[in-house]
Backbone as CSV, one residue per row, in Angstrom:
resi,resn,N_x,N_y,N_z,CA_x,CA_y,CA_z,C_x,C_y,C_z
1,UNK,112.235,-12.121,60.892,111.810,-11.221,59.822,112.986,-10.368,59.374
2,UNK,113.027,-10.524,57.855,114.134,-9.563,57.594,113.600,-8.626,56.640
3,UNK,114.502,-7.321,57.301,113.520,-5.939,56.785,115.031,-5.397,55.485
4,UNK,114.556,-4.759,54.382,114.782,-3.902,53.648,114.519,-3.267,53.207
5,UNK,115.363,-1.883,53.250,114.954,-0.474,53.295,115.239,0.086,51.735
6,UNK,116.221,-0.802,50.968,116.460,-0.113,49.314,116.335,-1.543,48.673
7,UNK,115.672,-2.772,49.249,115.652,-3.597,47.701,114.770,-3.690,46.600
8,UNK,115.966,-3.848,45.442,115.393,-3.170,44.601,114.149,-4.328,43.844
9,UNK,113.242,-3.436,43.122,111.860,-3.746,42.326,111.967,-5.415,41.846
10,UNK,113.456,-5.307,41.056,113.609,-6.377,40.241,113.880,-7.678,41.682
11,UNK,114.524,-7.504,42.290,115.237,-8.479,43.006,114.142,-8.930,44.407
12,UNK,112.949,-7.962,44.655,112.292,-8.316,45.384,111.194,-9.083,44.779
13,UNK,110.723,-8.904,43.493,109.877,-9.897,42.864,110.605,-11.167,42.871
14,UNK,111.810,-11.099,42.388,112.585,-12.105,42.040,112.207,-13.338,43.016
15,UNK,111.893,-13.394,44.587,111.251,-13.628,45.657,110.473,-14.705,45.655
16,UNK,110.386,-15.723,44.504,109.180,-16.724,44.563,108.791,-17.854,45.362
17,UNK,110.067,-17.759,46.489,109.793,-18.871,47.374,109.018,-18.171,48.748
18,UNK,108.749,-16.866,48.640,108.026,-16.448,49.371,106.609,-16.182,48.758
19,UNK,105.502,-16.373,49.478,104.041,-15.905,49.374,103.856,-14.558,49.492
20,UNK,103.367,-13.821,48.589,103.042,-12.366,48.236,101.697,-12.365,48.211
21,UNK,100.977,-10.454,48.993,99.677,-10.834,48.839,99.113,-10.614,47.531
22,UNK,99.870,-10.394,46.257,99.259,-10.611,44.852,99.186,-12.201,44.574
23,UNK,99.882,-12.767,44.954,99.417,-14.572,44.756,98.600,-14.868,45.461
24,UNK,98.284,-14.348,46.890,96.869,-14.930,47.821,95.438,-14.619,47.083
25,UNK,95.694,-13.033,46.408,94.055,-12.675,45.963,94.294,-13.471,44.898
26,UNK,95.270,-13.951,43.735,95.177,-14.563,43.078,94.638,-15.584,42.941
27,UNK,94.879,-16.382,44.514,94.282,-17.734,44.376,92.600,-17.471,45.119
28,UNK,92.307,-16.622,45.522,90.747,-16.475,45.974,90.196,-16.345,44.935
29,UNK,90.691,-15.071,43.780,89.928,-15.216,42.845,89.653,-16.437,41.787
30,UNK,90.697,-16.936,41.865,90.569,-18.196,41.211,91.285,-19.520,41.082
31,UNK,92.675,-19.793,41.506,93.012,-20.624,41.708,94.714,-20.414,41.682
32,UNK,95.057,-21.788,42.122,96.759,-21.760,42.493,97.873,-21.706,41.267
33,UNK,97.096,-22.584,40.232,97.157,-22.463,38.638,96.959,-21.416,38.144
34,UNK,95.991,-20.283,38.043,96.071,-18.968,37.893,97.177,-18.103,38.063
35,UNK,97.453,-18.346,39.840,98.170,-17.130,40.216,99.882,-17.548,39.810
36,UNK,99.838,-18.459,39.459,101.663,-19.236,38.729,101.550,-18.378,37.567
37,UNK,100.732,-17.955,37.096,100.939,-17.938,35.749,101.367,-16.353,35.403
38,UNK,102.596,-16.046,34.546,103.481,-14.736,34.642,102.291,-14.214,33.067
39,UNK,102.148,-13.099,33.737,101.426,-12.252,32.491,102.330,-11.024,32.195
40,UNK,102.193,-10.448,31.367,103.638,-9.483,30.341,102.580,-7.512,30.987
41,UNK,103.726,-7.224,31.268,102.636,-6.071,32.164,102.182,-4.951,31.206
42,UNK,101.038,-4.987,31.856,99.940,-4.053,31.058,99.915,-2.328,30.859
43,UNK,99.391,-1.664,30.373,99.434,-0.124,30.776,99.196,0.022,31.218
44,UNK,98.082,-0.459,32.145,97.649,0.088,33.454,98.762,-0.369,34.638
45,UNK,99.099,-1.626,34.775,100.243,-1.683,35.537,101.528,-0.894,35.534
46,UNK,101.625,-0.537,34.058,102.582,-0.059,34.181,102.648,1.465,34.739
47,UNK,101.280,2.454,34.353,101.178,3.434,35.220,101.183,3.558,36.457
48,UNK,100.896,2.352,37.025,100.192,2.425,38.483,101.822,1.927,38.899
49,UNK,103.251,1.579,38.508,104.324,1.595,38.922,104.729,2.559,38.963
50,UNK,104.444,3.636,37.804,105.171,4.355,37.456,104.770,5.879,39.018
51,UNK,103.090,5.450,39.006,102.615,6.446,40.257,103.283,5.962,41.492
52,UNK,103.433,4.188,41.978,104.169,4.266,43.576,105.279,5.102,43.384
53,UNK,106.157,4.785,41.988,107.723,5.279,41.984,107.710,6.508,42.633
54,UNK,106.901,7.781,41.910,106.770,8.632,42.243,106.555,9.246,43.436
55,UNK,105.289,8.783,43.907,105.252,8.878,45.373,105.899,8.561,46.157
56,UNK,106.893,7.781,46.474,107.751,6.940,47.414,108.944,7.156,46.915
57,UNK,109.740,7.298,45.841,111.046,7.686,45.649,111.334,8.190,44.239
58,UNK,111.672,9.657,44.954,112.114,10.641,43.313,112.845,9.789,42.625
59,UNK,114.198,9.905,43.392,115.257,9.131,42.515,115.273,7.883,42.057
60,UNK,114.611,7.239,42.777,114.338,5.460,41.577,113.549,5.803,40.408
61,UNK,112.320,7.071,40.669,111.369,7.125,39.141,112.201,7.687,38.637
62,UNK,113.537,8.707,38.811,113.914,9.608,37.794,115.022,7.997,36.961
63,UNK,115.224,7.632,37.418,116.215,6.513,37.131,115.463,4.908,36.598
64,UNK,114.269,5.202,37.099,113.200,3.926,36.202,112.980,4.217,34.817
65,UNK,111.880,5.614,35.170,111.146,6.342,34.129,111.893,7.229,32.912
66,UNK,111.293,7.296,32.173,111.746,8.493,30.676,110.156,9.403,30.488
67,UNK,110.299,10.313,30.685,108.519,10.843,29.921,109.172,11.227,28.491
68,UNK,108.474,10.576,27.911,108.456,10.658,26.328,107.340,11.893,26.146
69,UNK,108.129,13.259,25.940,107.476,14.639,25.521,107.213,14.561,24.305
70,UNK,105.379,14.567,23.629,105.194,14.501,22.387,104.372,15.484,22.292
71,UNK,104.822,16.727,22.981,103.780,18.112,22.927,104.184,18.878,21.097
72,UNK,105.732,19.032,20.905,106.025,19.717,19.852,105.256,18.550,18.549
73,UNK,105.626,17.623,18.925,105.003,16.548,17.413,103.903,16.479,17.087
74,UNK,102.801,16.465,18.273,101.534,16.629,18.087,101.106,17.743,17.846
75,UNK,101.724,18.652,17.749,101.402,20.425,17.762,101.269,20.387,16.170
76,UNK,103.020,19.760,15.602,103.747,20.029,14.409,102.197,18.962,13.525
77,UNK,102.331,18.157,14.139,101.116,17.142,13.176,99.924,18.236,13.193
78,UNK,99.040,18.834,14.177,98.028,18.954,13.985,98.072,20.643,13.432
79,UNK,99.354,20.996,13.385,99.267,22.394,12.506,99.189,22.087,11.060
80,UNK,100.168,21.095,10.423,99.693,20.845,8.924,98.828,19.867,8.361
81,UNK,98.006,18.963,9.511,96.799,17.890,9.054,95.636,18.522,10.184
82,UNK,95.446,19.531,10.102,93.932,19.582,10.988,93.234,18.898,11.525
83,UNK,92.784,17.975,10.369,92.091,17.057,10.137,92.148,15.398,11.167
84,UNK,92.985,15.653,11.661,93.874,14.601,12.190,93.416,14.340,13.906
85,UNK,92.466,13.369,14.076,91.685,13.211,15.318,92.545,12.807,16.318
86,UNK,93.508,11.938,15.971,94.198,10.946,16.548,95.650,11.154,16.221
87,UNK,97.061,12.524,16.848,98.078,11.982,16.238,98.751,11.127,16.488
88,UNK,98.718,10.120,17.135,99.753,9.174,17.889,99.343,8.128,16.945
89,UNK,98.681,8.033,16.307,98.467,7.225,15.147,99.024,7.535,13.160
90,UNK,99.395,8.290,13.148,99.969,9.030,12.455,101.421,8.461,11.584
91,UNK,101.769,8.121,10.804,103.705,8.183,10.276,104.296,8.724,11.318
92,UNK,104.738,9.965,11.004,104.847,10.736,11.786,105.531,10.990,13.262
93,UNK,104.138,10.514,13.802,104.412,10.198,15.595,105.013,8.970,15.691
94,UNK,104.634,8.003,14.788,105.234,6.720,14.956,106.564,6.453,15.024
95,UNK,107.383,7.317,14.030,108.581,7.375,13.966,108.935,7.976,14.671
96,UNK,108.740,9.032,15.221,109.649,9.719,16.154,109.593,9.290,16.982
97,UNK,108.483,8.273,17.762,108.672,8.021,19.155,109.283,6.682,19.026
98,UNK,109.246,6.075,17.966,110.532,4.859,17.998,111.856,5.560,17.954
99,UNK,112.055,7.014,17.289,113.478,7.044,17.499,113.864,7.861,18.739
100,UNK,113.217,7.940,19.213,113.287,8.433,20.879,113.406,6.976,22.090
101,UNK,112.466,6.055,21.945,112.883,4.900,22.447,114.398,4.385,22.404
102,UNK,114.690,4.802,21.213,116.313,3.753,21.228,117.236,4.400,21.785
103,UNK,116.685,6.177,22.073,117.711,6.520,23.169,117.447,5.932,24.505
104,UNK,116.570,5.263,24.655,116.185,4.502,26.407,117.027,3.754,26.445
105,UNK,117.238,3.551,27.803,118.287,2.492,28.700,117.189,0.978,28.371
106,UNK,117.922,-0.174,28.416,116.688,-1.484,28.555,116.168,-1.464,30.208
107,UNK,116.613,-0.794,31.101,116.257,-1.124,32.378,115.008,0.317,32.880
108,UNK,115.147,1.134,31.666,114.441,2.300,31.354,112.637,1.984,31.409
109,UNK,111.516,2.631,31.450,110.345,2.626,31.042,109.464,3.794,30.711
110,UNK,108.944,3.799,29.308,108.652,5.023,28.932,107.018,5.021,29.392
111,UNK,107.276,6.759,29.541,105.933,6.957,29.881,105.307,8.268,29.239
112,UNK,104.325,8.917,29.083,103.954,9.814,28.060,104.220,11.068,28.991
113,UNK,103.944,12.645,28.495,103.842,13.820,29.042,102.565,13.716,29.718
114,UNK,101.536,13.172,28.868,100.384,12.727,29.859,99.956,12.116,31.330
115,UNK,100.865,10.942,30.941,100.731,10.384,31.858,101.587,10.988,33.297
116,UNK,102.839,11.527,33.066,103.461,12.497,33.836,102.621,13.381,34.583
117,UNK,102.005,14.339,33.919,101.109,15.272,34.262,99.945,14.855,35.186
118,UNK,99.424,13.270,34.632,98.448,12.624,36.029,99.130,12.579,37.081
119,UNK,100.115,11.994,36.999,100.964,11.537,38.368,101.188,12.706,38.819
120,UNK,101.534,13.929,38.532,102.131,15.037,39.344,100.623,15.465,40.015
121,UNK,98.900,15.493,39.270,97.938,16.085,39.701,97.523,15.302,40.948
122,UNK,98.014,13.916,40.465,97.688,12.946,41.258,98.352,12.805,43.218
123,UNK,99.519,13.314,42.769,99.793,13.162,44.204,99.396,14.979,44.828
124,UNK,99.195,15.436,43.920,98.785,17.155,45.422,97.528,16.309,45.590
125,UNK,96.617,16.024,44.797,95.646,15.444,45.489,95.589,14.881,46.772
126,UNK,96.662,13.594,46.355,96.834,12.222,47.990,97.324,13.158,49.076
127,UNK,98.326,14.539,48.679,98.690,15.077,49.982,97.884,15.988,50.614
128,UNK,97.560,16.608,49.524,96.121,17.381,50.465,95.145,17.112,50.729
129,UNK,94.916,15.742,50.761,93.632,15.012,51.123,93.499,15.090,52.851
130,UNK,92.231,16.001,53.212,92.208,15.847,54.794,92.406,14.650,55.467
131,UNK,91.436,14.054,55.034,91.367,12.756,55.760,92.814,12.114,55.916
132,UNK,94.292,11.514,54.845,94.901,11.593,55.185,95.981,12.628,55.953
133,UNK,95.503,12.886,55.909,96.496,14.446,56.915,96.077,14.260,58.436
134,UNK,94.743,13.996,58.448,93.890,13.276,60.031,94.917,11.932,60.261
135,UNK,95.167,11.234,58.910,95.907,9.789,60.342,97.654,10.378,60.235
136,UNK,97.992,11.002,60.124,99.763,11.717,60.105,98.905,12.134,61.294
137,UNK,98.068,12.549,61.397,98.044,13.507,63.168,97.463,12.750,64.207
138,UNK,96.792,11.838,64.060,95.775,10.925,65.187,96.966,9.834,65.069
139,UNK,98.011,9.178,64.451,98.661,8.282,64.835,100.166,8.907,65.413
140,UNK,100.780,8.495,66.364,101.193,9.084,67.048,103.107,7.455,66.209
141,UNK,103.806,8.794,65.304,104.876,8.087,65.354,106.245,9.261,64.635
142,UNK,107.353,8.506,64.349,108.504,9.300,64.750,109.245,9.286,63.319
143,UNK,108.583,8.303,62.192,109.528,8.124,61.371,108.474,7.327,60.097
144,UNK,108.778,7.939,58.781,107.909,6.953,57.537,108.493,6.421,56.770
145,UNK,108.249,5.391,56.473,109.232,4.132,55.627,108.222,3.753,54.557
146,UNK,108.693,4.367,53.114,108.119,3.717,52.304,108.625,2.808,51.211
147,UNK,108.116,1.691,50.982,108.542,0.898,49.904,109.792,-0.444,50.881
148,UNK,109.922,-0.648,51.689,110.054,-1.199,52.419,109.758,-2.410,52.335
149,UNK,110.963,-3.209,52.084,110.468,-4.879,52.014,110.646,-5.760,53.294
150,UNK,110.220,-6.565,53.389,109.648,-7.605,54.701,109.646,-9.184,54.192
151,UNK,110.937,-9.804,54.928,110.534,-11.453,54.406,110.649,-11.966,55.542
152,UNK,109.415,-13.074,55.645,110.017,-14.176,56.990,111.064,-14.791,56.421
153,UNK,111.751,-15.216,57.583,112.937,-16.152,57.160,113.180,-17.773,58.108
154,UNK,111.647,-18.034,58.460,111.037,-19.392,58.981,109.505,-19.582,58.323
155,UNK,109.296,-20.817,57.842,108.132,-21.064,57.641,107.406,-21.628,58.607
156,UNK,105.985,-20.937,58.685,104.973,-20.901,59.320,104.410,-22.398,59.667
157,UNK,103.509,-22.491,60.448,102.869,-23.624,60.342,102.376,-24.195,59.162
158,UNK,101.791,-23.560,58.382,101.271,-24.279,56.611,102.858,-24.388,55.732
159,UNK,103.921,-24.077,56.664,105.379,-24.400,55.713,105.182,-23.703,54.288
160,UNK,105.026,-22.219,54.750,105.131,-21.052,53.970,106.015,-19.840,54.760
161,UNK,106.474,-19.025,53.967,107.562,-18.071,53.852,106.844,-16.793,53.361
162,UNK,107.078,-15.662,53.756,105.590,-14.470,53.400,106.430,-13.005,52.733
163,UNK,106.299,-12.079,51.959,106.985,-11.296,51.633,106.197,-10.159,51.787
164,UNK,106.548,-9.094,52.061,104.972,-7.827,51.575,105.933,-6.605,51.358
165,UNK,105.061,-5.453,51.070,106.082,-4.054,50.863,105.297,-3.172,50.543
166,UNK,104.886,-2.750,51.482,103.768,-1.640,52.121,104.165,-0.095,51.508
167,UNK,103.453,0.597,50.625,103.489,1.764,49.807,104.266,2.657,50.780
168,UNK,103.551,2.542,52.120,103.980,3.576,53.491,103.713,2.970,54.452
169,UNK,104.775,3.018,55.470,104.209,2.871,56.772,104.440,3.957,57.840
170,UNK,103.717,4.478,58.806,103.864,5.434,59.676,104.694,4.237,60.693
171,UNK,105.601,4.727,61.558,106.934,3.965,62.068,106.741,4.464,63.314
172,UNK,106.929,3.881,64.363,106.883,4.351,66.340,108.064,2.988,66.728
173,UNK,109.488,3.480,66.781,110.101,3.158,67.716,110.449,1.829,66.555
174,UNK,111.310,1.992,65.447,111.033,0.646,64.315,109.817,0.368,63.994
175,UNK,108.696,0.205,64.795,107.588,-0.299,64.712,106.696,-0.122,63.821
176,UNK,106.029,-0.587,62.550,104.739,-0.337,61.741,104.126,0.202,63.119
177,UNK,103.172,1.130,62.700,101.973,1.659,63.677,100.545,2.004,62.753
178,UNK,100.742,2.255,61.556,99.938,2.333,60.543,100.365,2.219,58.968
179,UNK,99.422,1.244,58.176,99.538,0.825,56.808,99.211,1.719,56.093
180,UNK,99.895,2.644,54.845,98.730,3.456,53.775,99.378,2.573,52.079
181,UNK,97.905,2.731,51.890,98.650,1.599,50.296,97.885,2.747,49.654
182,UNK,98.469,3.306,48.169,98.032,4.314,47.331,97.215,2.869,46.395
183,UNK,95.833,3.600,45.874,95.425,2.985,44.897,94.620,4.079,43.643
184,UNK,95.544,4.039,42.814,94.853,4.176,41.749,93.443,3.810,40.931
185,UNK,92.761,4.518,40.258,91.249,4.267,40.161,90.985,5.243,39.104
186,UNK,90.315,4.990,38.607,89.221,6.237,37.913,87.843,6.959,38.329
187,UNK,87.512,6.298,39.300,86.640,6.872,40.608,86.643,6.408,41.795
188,UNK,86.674,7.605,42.800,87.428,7.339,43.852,86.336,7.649,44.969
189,UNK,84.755,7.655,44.078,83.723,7.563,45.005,83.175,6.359,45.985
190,UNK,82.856,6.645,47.047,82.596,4.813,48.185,81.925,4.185,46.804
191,UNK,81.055,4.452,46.142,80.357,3.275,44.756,80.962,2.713,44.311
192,UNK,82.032,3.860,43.877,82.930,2.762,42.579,84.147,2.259,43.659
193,UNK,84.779,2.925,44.556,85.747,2.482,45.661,85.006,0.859,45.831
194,UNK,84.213,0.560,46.710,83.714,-0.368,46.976,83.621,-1.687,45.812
195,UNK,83.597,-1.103,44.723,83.162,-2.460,43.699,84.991,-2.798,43.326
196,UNK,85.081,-1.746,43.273,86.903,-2.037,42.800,87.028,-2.775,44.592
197,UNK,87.040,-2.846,45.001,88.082,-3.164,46.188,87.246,-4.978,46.560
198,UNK,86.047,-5.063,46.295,85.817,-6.544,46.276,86.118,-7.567,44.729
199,UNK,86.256,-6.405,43.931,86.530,-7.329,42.857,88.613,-7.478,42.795
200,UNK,88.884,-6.896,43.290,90.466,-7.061,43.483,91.092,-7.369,44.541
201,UNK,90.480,-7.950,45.826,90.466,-8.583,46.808,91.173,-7.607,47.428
202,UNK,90.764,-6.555,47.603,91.672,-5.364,48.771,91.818,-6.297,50.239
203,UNK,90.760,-6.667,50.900,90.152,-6.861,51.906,91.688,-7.680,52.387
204,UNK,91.460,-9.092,51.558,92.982,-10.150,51.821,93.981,-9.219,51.674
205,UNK,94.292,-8.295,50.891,95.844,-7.547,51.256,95.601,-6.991,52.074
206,UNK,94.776,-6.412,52.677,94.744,-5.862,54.031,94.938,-6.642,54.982
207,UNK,94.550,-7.694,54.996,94.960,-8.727,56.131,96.528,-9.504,56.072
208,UNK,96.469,-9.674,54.848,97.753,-10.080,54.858,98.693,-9.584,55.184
209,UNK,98.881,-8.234,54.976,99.975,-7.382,55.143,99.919,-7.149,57.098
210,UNK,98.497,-6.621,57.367,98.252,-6.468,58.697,99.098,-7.757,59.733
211,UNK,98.678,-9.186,59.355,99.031,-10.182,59.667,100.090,-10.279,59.754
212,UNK,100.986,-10.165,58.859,102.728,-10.232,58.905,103.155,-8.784,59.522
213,UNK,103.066,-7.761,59.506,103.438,-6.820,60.305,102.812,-6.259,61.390
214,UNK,102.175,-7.550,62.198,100.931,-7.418,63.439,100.535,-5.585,63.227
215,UNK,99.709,-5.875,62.673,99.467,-4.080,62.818,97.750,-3.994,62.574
216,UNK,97.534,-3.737,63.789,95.592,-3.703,63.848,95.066,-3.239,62.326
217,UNK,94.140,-4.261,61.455,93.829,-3.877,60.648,92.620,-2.606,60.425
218,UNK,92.220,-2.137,61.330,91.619,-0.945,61.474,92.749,0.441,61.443
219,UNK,94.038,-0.170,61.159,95.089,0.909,60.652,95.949,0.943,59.641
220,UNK,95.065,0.104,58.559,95.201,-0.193,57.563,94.516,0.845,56.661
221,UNK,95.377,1.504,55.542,94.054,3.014,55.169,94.273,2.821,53.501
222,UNK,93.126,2.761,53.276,93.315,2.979,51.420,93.492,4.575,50.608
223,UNK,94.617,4.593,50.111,93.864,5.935,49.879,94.017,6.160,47.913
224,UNK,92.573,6.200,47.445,92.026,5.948,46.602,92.129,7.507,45.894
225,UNK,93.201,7.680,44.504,93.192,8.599,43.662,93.030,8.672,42.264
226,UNK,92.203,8.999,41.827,91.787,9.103,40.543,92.563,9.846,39.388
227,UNK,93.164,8.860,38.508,94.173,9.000,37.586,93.410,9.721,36.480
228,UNK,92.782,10.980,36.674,91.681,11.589,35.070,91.338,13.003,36.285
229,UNK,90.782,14.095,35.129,90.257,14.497,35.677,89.046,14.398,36.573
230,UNK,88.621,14.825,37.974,89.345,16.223,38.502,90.493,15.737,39.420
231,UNK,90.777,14.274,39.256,91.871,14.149,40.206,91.463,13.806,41.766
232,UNK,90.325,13.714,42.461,89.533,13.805,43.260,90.397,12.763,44.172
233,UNK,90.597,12.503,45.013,90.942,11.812,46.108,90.218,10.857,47.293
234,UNK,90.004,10.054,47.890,89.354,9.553,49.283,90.035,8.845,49.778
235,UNK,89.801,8.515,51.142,90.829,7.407,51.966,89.273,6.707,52.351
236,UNK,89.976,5.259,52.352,89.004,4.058,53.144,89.893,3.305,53.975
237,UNK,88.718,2.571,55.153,89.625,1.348,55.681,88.455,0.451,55.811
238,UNK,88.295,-0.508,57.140,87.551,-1.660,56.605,86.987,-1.763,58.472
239,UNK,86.095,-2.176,58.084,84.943,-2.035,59.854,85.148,-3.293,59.891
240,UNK,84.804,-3.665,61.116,85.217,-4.457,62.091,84.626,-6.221,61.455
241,UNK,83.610,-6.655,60.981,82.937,-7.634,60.036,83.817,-7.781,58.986
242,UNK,83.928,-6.745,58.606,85.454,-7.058,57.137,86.641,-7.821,57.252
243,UNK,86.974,-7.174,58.945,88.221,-7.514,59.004,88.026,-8.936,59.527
244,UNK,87.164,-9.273,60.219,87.319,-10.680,60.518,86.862,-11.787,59.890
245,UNK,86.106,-11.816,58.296,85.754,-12.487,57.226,87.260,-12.988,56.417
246,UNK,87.928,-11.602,56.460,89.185,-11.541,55.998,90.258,-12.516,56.207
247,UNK,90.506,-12.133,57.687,91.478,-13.078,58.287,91.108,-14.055,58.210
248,UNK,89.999,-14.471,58.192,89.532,-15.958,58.389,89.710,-16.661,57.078
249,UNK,89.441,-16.049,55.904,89.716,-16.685,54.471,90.879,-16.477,53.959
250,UNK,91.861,-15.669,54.564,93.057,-15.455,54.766,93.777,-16.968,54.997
251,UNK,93.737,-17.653,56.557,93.988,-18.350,57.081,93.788,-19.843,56.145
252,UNK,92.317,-19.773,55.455,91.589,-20.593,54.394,92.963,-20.784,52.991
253,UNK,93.206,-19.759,52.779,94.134,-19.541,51.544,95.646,-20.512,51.815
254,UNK,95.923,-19.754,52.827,97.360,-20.340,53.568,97.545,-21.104,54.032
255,UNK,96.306,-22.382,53.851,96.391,-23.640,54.502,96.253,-24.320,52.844
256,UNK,95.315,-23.750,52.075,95.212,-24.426,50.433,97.054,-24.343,50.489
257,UNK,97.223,-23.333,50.163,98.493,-23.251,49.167,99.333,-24.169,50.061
258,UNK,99.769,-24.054,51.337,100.495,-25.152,52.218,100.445,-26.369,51.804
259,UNK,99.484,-26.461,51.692,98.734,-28.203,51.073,99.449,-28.171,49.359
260,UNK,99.362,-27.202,48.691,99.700,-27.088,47.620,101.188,-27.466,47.400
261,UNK,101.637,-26.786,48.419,103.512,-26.968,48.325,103.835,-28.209,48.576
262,UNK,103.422,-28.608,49.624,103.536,-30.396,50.012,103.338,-31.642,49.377
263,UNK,102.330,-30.934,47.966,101.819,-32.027,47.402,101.645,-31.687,46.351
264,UNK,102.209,-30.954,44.992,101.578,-30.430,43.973,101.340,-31.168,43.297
265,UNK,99.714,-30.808,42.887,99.125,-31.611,41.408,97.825,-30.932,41.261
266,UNK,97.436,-31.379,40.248,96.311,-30.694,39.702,94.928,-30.863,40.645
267,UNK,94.572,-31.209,41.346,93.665,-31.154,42.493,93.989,-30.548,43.597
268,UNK,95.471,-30.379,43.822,95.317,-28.930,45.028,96.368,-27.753,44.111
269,UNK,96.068,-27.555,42.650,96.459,-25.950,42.298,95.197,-25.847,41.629
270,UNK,94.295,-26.362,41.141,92.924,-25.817,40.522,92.177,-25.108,41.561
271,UNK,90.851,-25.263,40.883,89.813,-24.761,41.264,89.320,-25.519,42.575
272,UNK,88.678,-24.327,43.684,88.726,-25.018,45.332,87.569,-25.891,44.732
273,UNK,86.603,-25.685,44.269,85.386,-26.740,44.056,85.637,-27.665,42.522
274,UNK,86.624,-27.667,42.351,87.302,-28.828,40.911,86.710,-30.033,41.123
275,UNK,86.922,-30.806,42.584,86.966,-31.870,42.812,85.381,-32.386,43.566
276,UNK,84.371,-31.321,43.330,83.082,-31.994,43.830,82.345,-31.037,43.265
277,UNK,80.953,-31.974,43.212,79.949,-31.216,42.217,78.901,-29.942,42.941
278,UNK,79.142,-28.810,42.087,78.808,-27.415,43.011,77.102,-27.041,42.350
279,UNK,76.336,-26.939,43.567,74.641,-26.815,43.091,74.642,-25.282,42.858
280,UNK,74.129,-24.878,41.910,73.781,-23.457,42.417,72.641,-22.832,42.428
């Protein structure tokens, strides 16, 4: 296993001969053909980069990010159009924030005063959240490593290669001793926690990651913050039935895709039930 402590964003994606656990839920949710396929990143992705940056390293967000301040323009718009519901839609705003872009670097990513302002409410939240403050004190370690990349450098029995890069890890002696992955949400109640976390396959990144950095998945912790007001916070992890459904379809995944590498074609990157007729 080879560990890195500063590689960077670009060069660790870059990574495709290794298995990531965004390609495993990829292929649970739907197939091996799916998860190949490069999609152009979204606003929500792009906030939810812009929040690890933050949390995990000042100086890469100050050196990623730009907050594009549109407090004076929207002021200046809505002092002489009242009327004006929407200024970011405007002449106006349009232009100025294109001519503010072309002062950006290309390796740059803009982000609003808004969105700034979540991220800053967003993390007093994650830190003053009791519950996390309970596993900094019930886990017993010496050192925290976040953003931290991890590659095997032998393939496994399914003749796969594994990559991961854990938001945080609490550290005893080098050692992972506990997982925390930040997740962004717009409710961060067990209701809505729960529906988000089976529809985005939390469960498999929990195992996966657990799996490659042997680290009991009962010390695996979600901690779920809500990007809107009030900012509200919770931590989850996963009881004992979870975790072993997990691993087990885990194991299911990493034997498809194995099969996949050995043999690619359109009957082992489709759909797991492509090839026989499904009753329902």
């Amino acid at each position: 296993m080879k560990i890195y402590s500063d590689l960077s964003n670009a060069d660790y994606h870059s990574m495709s001969d290794h298995v990531s656990s965004s390609f495993v839920k990829a292929v649970a949710k739907h197939s091996i053909q799916r998860a190949m396929k490069k999609f152009d990143p979204t606003p929500a992705l792009i906030f939810g980069d812009a929040m690890h940056t933050y949390f995990e390293d000042r100086l890469a967000f100050v050196r990623r990010f730009v907050v594009f301040d549109d407090t004076e323009i929207v002021a200046r718009i809505l002092e002489q159009r009242p009327e004006i519901s929407v200024p970011s839609m405007t002449r106006e705003y349009k232009t100025f924030k294109a001519e503010f872009e072309q002062s950006v670097k290309d390796d740059q990513t803009v982000i609003t005063q808004y969105e700034m302002q979540s991220i800053e409410y967003m993390y007093k939240s994650a830190v003053d959240n009791a519950g996390l403050q309970s596993i900094y004190q019930d886990f017993n370690h010496d050192d925290i490593w976040d953003e931290y990349s991890f590659l095997t450098d032998e393939p496994d029995y399914h003749g796969l290669n594994y990559r991961v890069r854990p938001d945080r890890l609490l550290v005893k002696d080098e050692q992972p001793v506990v997982i925390i992955d930040w997740k962004s949400c717009r409710d961060a109640s067990e209701r809505a926690f729960r529906a988000d976390f089976w529809k985005f396959r939390y469960d498999l990144q929990a195992a996966f990651y657990c799996s490659l950095l042997e680290v009991p998945m009962d010390q695996f912790f979600y901690v779920a913050i809500e990007k809107e007001f009030p900012y509200n916070s919770a931590v989850f992890s996963l009881d004992e039935d979870t975790q072993m459904k997990a691993m087990r379809e885990l194991e299911l995944i990493k034997e498809r895709i194995g099969k996949w590498k050995e043999n690619p074609s359109p009957e082992t990157s489709g759909l797991a039930n492509a090839n026989t007729i499904t009753y329902l």
